[in-house]
NUVEX-767741 format. One record per atom (N, C-alpha, C): y, x, z. Coordinates in pm, whole numbers, plus 50000, padded with zeros to 5 digits. Example, Ala and Ser with C-alpha at 12.3 -4.5 7.8 and 13.67 -1.06 7.14 Angstrom:
494315131950780;495505123050780;496705132050780;497755128550708;498945136750714;500035129050787;
END
This chain:
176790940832708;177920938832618;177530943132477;177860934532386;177280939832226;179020939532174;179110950232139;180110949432009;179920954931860;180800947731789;180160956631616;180470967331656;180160977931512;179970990831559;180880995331495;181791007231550;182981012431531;183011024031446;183161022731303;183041030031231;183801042931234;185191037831274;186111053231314;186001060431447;184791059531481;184581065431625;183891080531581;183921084931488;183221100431455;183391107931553;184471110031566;184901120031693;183841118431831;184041104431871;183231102531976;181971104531974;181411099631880;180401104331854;179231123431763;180041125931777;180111140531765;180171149731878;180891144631979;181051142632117;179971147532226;179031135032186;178671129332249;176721136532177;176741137432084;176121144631971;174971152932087;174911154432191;174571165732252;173611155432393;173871144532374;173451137132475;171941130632406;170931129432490;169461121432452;168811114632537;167971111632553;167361108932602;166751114132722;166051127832724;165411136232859;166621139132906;167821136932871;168881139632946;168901127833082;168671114132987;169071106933037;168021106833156;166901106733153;165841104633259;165961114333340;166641126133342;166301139333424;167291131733493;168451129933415;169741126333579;169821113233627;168371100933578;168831090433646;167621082533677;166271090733662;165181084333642;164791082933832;165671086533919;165281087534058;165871072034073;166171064434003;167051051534076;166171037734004;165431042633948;164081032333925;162771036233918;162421050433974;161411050833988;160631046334103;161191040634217;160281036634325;160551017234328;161161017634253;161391000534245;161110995134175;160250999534075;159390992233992;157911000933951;157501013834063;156201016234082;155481016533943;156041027633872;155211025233739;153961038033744;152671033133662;151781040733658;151841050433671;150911061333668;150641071833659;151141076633476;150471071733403;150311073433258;152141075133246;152831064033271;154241060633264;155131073633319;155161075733456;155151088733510;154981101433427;153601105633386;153471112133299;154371115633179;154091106633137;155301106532986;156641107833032;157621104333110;158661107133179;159011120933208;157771127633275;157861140333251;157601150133164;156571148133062;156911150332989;158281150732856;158451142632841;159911144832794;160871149232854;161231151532971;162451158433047;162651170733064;160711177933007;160161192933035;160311196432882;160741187232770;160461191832642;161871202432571;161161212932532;162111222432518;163141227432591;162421227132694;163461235632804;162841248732873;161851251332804;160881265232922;160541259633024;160411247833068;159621243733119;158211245933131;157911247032938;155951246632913;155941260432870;157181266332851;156391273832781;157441279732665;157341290032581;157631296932494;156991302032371;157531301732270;157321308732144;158011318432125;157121328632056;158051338532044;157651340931898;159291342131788;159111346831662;159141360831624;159141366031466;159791378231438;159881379631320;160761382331297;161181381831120;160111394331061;159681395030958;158831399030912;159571410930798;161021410230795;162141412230712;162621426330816;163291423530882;164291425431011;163931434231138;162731425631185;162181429031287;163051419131426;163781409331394;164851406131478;163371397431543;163751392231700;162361382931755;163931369231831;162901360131804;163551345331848;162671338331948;163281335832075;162421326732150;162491313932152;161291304132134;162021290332100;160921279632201;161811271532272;161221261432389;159731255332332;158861258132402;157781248132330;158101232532388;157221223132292;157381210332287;156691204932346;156811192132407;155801185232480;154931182332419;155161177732280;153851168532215;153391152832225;154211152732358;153691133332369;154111121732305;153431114332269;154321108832141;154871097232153;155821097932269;156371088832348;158201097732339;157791106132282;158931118832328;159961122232168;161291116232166;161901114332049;161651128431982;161941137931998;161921145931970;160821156231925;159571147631891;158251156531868;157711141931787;158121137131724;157591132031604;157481136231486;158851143431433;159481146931278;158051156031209;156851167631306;155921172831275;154811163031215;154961154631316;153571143731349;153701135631241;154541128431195;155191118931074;154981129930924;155291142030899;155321148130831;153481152830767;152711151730872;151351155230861;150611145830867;151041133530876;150471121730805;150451114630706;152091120630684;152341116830513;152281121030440;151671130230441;151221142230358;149301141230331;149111132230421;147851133630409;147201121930341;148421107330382;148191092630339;148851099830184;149231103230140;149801107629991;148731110229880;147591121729992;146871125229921;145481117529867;145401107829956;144131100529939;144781087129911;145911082629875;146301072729783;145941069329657;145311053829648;144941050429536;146711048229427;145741045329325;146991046729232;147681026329162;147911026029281;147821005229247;149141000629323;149080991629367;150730986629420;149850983029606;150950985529683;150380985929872;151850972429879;151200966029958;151930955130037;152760959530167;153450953930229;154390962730368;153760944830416;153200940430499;152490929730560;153050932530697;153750921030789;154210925230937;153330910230978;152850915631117;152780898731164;153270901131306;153380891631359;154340888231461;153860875531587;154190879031672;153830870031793;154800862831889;154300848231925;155500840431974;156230846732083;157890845332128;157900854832276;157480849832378;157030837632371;156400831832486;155280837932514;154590848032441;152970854832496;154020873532556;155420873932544;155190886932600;155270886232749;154710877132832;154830882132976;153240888632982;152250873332906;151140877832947;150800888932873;151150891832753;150830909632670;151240920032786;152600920432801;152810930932880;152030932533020;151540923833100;150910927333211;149050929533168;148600928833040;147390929232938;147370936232868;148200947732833;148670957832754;147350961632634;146800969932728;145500975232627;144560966732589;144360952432676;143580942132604;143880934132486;145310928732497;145870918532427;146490929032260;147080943632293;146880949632162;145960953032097;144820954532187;143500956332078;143330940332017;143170928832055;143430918132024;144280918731922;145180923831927;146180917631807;145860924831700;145340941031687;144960948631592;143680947431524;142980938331620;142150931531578;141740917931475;142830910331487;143340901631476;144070899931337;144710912631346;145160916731188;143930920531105;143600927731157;142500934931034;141250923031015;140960915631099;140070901831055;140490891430971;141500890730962;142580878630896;142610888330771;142950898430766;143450907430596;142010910330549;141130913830633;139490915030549;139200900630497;139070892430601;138320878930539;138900873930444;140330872230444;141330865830324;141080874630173;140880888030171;140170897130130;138860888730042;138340890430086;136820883530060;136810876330011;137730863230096;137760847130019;138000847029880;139510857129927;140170849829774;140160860929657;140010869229684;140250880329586;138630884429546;137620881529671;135990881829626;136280901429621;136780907029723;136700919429719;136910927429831;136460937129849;137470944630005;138260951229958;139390947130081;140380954830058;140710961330184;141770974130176;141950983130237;143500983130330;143330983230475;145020985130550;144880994330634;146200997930647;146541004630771;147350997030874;146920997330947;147580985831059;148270994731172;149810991131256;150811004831287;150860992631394;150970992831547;151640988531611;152800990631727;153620982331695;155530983331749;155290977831869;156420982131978;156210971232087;157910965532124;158350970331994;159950967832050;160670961031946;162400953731961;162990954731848;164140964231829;165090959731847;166430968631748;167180973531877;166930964531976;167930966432118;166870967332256;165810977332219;164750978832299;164050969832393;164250953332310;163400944632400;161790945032349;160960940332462;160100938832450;159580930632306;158600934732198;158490924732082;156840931332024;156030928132070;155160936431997;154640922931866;154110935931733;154360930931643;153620943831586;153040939131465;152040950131371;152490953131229;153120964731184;153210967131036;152020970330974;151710965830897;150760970630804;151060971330625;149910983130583;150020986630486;148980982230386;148710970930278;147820962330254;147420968230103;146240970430052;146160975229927;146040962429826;146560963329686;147260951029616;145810950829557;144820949929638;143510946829517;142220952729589;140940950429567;139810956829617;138970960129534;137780960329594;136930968529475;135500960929564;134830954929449;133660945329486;132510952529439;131980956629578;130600962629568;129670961229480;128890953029480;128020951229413;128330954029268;129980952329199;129670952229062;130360961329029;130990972429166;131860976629164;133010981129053;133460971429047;135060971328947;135940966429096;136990967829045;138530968129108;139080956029072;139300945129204;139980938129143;141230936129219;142040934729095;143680932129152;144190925329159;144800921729308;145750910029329;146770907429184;147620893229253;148070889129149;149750896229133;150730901828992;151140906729025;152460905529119;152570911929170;153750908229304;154010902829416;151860896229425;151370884029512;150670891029578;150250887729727;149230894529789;147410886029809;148260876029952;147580865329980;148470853930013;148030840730025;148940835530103;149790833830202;150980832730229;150870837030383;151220828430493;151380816730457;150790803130517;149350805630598;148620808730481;146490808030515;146910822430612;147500832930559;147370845430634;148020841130824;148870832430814;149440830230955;148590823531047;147920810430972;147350802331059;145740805931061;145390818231007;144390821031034;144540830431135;145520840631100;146090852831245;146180844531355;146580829431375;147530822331514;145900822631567;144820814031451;143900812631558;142810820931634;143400828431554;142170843931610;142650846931752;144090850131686;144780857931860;144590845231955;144790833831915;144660822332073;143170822032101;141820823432019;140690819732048;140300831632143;140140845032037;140260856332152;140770855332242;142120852632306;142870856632430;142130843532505;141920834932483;141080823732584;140060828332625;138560834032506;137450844232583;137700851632692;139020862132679;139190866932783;140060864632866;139960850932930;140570845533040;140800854833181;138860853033194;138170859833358;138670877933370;139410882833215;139960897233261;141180900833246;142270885233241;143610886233183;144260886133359;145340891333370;146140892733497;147780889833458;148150883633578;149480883033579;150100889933679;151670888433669;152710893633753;151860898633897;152220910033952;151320911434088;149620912534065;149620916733979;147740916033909;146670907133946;147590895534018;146720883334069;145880879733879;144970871533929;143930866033777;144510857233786;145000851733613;145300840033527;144540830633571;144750819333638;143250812833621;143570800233490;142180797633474;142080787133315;143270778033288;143710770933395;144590765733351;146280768333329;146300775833354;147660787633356;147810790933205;146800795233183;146340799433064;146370790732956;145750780532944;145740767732869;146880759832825;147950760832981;149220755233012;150540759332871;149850775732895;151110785532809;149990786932649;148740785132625;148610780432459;148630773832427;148240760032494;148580748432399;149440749332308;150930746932378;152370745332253;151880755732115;151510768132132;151240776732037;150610772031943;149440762531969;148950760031835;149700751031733;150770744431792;151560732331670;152660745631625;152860755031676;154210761531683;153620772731555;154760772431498;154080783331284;154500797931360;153490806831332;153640818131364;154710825231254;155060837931270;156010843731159;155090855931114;155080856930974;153810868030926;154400865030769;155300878230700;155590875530619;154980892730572;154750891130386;154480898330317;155680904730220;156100915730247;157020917630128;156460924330004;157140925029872;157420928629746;156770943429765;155640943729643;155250959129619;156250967229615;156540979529628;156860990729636;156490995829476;157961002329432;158131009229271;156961017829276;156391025429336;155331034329322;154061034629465;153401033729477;152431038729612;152921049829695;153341060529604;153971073629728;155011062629749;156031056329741;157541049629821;156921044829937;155821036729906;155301026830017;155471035030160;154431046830117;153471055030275;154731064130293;155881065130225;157331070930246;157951063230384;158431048530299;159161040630389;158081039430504;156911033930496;155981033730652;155841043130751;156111056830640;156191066030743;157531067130863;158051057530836;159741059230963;158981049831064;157691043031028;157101033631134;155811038631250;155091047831215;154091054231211;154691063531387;155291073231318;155591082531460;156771079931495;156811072331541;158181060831560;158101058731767;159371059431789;159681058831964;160461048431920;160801039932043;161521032032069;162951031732017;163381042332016;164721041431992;164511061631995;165691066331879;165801078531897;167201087331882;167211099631939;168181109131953;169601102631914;169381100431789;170781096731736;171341082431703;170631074831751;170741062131794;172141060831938;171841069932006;172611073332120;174421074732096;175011068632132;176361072032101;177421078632211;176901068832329;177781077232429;176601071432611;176501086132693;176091080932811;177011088332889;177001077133006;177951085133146;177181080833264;177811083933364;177151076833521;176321063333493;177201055533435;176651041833429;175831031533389;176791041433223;175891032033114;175641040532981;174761032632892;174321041132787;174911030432678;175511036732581;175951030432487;175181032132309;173941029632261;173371032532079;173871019832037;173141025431865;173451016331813;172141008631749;172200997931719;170960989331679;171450981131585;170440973331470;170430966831390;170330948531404;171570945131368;171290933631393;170840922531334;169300915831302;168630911931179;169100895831165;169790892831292;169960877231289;171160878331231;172230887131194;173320889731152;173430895631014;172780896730911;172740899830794;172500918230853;171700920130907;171160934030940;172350943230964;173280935630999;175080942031050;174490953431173;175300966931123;174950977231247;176120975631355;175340972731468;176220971431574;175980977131694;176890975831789;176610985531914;176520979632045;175360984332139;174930976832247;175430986232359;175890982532486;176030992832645;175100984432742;174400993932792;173660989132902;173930994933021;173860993333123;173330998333230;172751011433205;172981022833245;171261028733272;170111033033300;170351020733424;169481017333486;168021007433408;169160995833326;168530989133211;167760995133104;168691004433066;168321011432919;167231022332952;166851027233073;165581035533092;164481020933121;164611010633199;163831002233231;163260995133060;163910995532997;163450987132879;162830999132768;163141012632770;162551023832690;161361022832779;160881020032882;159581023232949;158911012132911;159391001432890;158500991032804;157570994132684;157661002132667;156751005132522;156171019132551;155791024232641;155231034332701;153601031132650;153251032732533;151451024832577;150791027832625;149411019832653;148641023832800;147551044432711;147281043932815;146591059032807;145671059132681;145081066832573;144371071032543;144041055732413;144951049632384;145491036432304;145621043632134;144971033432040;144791041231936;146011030931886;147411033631836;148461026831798;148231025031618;147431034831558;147681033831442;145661029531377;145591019431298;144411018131257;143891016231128;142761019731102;142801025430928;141241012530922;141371002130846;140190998330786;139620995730631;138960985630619;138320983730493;138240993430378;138510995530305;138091004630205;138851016430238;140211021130342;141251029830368;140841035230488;139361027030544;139111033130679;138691048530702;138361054030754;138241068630772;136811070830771;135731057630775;134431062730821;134101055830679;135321053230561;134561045430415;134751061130309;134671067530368;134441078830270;133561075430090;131911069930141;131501066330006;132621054629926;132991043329991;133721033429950;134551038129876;135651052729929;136711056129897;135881064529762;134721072529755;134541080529615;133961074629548;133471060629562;133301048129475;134311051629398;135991048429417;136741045929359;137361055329244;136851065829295;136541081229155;136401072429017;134891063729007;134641062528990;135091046928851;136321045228945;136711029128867;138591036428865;139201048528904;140261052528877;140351064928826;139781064928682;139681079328622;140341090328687;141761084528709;142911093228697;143391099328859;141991093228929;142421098029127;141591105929132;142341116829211;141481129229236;141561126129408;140181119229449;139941119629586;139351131929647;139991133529723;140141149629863;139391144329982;138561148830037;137601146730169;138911153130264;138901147030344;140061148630445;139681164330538;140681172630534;140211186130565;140861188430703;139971195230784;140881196130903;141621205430869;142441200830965;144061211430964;144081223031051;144401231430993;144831247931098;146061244231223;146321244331329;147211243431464;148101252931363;147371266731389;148051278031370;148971279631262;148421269731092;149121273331012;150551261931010;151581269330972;153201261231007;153891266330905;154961255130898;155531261130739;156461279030806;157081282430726;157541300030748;159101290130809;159701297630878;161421298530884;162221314230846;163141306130800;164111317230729;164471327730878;164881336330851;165201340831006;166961342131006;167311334531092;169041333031119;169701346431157;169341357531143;169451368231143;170311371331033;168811382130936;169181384530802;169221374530696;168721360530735;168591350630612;167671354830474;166581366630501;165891367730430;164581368330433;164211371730565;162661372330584;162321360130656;160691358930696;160381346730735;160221350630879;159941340130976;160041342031101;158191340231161;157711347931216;156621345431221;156141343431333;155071334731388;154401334731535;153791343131583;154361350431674;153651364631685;152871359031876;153251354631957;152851348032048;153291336032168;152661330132204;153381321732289;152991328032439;153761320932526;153971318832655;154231307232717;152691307332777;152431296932881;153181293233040;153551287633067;153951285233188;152811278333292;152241283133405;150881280133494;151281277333616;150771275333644;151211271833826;151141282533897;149901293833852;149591307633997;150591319333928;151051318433827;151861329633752;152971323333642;154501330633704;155451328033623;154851321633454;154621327633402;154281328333265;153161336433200;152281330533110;150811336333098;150901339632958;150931351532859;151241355532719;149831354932645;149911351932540;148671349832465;149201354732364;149091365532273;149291373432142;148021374132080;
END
């Protein structure tokens, strides 16, 4: 059932304010877990989030440095499948894409895939997204090259959902408005407000992803992990090649920090989160989602939730899956490329990427006295042979 979304519902939703997600899986994840047999990896993450901040893993222990008052606080799962352990993860990337930002205009570049390929993606998971991340970054280098006679630099982010947690995988990327040509090394910049084409950018993306996914016919599987065979395969690309892919480029961004701002809500991004949620009971789960075929009207969906856990497990990605990817001149292993650019942007002070301290965390006020800071004095482990294991 979709209805618009009920603006005078505050109450209810204030309500309701208290309800999430590991709620939802702790009290209902027993009524689809044996009827649709999901991995191990899938499993995993399930539990993890249901164990997050509950003493389940574990404990922190603070102490005001002021006061002396001590605070115990749930440790976090960490999995980044888990709404609630992003806001760190998002925060320490954008902080870091900030710092090694050139000083020029970044493109927001999405490309997109027909829904007729999500049966075979989803039962191809880790093949067909490396494919597609692939796929992006070959199409934005070479177009790169052609037309601008330069490399240029993306970050490529991949989604596997849309607004009402269906299946949609689809790649944001972050495109630099210009490159820098080796040999003579100067900087050259796109045109202004223009990237590449994105006609040439589509129908060069359509044919990468169909040529690739045909190579790997002999390791693609369907429904029941029976093998695709060739003509199955052939059957469901043909139509694709007359059919225009969707791969649109939007409008630079007023400054470079806005860009890696707004991308950052894409980056450590779950399916759907905390406060999206409006109301759950026995039955059904009721958020809210964006509706883009509707002039981006916010409206409100109820599912099942039975449904609404079955379709959040859709975007579970496979194990050890690199979701976010850094190439051409922005890649992580173009270090010289990047202090080239010292070199042609007086005014950038490039930083060698420093590892980060675990240990160091911003201070908290202490809810106590409201004057001193709260400090990590030790945690507590939770083990299997002993209640709890202290490390000070």
């Amino acid at each position: 059932m979709i209805t618009p979304k009920n603006k005078n519902n505050t109450v209810e939703n204030v309500r309701n304010a208290t309800k999430d997600i590991s709620d939802i899986f702790r009290k209902h994840f027993y009524k689809i877990k044996s009827k649709y047999r999901y991995p191990y990896h899938v499993l995993r993450a399930v539990e993890s989030i249901c164990q997050c901040r509950t003493n389940s893993l574990g404990t922190q222990i603070y102490k005001c440095d002021s006061c002396g008052e001590e605070h115990e606080i749930a440790m976090s799962c960490g999995n980044r499948h888990c709404p609630k352990c992003q806001h760190e993860k998002r925060k320490d990337w954008l902080d870091k894409q900030i710092d090694r930002m050139l000083p020029i205009d970044y493109f927001h570049v999405v490309f997109t895939l027909p829904d007729s390929l999500n049966d075979l993606i989803l039962h191809n998971q880790k093949i067909l997204y490396g494919v597609l991340l692939k796929c992006v970054k070959e199409t934005l280098i070479e177009l790169g090259r052609d037309r601008m006679r330069a490399d240029i630099g993306a970050i490529a982010i991949l989604h596997t959902w849309g607004q009402n947690l269906s299946y949609h995988p689809h790649v944001h990327s972050v495109v630099t408005g210009g490159g820098i040509n080796v040999d003579s090394k100067k900087w050259i910049s796109s045109k202004k407000g223009y990237l590449l084409p994105v006609e040439v950018m589509s129908t060069l993306f359509k044919g990468k992803f169909l040529s690739y996914t045909k190579e790997l016919q002999q390791k693609l599987t369907k429904k029941g992990k029976e093998k695709i065979s060739h003509e199955e395969l052939k059957d469901l690309l043909k139509p694709l090649y007359k059919k225009d892919w969707v791969v649109y480029s939007k409008k630079p961004f007023a400054n470079s920090e806005e860009v890696f701002k707004y991308m950052g809500n894409y980056t450590h991004r779950v399916a759907i989160n905390n406060n999206r949620i409006e109301n759950v009971d026995e039955d059904e789960v009721t958020f809210r989602y964006r509706d883009y075929k509707d002039k981006s009207t916010i409206k409100s969906m109820t599912l099942p939730v039975t449904e609404f856990m079955r379709r959040f497990l859709l975007h579970i990605l496979p194990p050890n899956f690199v979701k976010i990817r850094y190439f051409g001149i922005l890649a992580n292993s173009s270090v010289k490329m990047r202090e080239l650019c010292v070199g042609v942007f007086e005014d950038w002070n490039f930083q060698k990427d420093k590892a980060s301290d675990p240990c160091i965390k911003e201070s908290k006020k202490c809810v106590k006295c409201n004057m001193g800071n709260m400090m990590l004095i030790s945690l507590m482990y939770r083990s299997r042979d002993r209640p709890y294991t202290r490390v000070s």
